[in-house]
N, C-alpha and C positions, 0 to 999 in steps of 0.2 A: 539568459534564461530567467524565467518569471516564477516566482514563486505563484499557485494558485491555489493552493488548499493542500492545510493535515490533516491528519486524526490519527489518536492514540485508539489502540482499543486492548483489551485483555485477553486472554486466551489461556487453554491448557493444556501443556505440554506433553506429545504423545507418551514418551519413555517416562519422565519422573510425575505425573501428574500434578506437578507443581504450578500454579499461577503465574505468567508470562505478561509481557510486556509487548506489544507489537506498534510499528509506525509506519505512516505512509502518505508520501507526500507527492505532491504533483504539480509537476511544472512544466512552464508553457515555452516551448525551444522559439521554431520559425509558424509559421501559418499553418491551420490543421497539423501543428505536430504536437504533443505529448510525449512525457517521461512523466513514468512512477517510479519514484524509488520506496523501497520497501526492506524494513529491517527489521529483526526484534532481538530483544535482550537473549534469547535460549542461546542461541547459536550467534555469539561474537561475530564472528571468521563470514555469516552468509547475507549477504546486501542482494539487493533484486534489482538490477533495471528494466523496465517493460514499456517500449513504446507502445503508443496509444496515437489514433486519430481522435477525431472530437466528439463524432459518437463515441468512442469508449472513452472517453474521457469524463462524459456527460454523464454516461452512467455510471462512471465510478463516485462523480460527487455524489449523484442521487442514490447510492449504495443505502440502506436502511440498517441500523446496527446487527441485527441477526445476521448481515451479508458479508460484515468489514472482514478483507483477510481474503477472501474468496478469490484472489489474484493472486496468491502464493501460491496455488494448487500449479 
């Protein structure tokens, strides 16, 4: 696997309203495949893996800050 892009972004946490810490990284497996891994400080214990083709992949680099996060949902 290939590392291909992170980003840190911040966030607020629904229960304590406290300032968060989130990451999300994306790596490149075999041909049109994608992984995002996705974590943040609230919750230790909860990691995301999300495969991706290369369209969503495309538009998760091209994400705009207002959007970062929007793949936890």
């Amino acid at each position: 696997m290939q590392l291909i892009s992170t980003r840190k972004y911040s966030f607020i946490a629904v229960e304590s309203l406290a300032e968060c810490q989130a990451c999300g990284s994306l790596f490149r497996g075999a041909e049109n495949e994608f992984v995002l891994h996705m974590h943040s400080d609230e919750a230790a214990d909860e990691e995301r893996l999300i495969w991706l083709d290369s369209r969503a992949a495309l538009l998760w680099i091209n994400q705009t800050r207002d959007e970062y996060g929007m793949n936890w949902e």
